[in-house]
C-alpha positions as a printed NumPy array, in Angstrom:
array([[ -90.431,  -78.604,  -67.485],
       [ -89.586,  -79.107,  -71.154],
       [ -91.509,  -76.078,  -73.264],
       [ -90.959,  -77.893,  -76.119],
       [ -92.66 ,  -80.683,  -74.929],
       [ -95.304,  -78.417,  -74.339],
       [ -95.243,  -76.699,  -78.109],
       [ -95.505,  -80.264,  -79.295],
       [ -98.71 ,  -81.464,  -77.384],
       [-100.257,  -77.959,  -78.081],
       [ -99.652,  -78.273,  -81.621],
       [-101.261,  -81.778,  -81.396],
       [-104.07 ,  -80.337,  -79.744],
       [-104.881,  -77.739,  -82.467],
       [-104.307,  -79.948,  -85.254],
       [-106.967,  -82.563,  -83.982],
       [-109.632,  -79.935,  -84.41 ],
       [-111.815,  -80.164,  -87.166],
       [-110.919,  -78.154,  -90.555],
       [-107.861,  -77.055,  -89.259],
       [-105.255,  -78.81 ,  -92.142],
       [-102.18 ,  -78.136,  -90.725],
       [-100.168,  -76.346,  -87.448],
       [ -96.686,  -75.09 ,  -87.028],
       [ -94.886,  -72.476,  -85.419],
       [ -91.688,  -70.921,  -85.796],
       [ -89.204,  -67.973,  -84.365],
       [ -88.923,  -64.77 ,  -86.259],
       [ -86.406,  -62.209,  -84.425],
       [ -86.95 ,  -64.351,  -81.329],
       [ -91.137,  -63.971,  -81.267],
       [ -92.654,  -67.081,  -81.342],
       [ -95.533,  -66.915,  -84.305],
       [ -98.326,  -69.915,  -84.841],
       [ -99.237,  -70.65 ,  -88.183],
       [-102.542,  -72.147,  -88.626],
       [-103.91 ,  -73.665,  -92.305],
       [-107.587,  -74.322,  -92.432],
       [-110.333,  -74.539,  -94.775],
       [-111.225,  -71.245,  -96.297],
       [-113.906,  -69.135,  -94.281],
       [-114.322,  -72.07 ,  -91.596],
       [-112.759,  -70.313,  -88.667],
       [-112.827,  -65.968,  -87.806],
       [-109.689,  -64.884,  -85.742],
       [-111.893,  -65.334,  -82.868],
       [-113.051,  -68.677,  -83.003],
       [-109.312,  -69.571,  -83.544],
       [-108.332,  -67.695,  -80.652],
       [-110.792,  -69.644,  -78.684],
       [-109.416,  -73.117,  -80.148],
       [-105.594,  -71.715,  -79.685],
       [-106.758,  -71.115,  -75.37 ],
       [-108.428,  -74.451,  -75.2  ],
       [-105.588,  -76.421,  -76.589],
       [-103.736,  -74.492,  -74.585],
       [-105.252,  -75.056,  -71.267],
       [-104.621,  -78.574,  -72.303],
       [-101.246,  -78.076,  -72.635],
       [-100.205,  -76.463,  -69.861],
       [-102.556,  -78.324,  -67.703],
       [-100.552,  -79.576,  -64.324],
       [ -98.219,  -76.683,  -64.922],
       [ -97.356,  -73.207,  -63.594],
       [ -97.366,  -70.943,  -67.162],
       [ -99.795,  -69.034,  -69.04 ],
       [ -99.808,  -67.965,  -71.97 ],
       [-100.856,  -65.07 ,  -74.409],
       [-101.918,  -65.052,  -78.293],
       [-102.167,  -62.356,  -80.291],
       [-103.757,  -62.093,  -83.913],
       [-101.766,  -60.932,  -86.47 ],
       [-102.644,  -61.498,  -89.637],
       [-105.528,  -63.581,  -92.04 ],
       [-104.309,  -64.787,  -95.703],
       [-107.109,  -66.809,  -97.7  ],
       [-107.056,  -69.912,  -95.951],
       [-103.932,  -69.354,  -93.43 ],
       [-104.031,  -67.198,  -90.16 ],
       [-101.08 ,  -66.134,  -88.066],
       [-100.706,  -65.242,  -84.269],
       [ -98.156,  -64.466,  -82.018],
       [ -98.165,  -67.369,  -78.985],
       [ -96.119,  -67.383,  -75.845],
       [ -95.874,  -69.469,  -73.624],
       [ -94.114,  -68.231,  -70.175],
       [ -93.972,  -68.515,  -66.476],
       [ -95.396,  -66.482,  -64.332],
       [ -93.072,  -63.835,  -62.64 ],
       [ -93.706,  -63.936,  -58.71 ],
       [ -91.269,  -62.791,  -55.65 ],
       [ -89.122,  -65.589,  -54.35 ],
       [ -86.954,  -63.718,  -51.26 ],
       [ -88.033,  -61.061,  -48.942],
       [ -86.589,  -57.779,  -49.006],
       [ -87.586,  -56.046,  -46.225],
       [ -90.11 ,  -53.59 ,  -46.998],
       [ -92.764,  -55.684,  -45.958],
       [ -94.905,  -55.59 ,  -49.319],
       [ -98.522,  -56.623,  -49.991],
       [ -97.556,  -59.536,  -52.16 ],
       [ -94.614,  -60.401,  -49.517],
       [ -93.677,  -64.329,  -49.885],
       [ -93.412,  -64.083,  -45.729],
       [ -97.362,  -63.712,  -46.504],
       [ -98.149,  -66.199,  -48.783],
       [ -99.679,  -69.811,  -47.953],
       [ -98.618,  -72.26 ,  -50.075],
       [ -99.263,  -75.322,  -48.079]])
């Protein structure tokens, strides 16, 4: 799994939507931040966050991640958010103490 395959097609899928101009992200002190341009007033952090889960859902769709957004900060015509992409942390060995979420429990198949 390529994440910055991912980036791409989630970038793609943000930049499609209607009065949003333009999309990029970029690493600051190793925190991924989205930068979104759109038409002044068109779009409220939450309506944005909305469009940043759809695309992506699309994105990731087929794959085992998630991902999280956070809002940082609104300029006039320019919002930017904190995105993360990442996989999902989950035991892969037994050790013994026979724990709830055990993989010796878990059905896969």
């Amino acid at each position: 799994m390529e994440l910055e395959q991912i980036w791409n097609s989630f970038i793609h899928y943000l930049a499609k939507e209607e009065g949003v101009h333009k999309v990029w992200h970029k690493k600051i002190a190793g925190l991924p931040f989205l930068y979104i341009q759109h038409s002044e007033d068109s779009f409220s952090s939450d309506s944005l966050s909305h469009l940043i889960k759809k695309a992506s859902a699309k994105s990731m769709r087929g794959k085992r991640l998630h991902s999280i957004t956070i809002f940082v900060r609104k300029e006039t015509g320019l919002s930017v958010f904190r995105h993360r992409f990442y996989v999902p942390q989950q035991k892969m060995f037994c050790c013994g103490n026979l724990c709830d979420d055990c993989i010796l429990y878990r059905n896969d198949g």
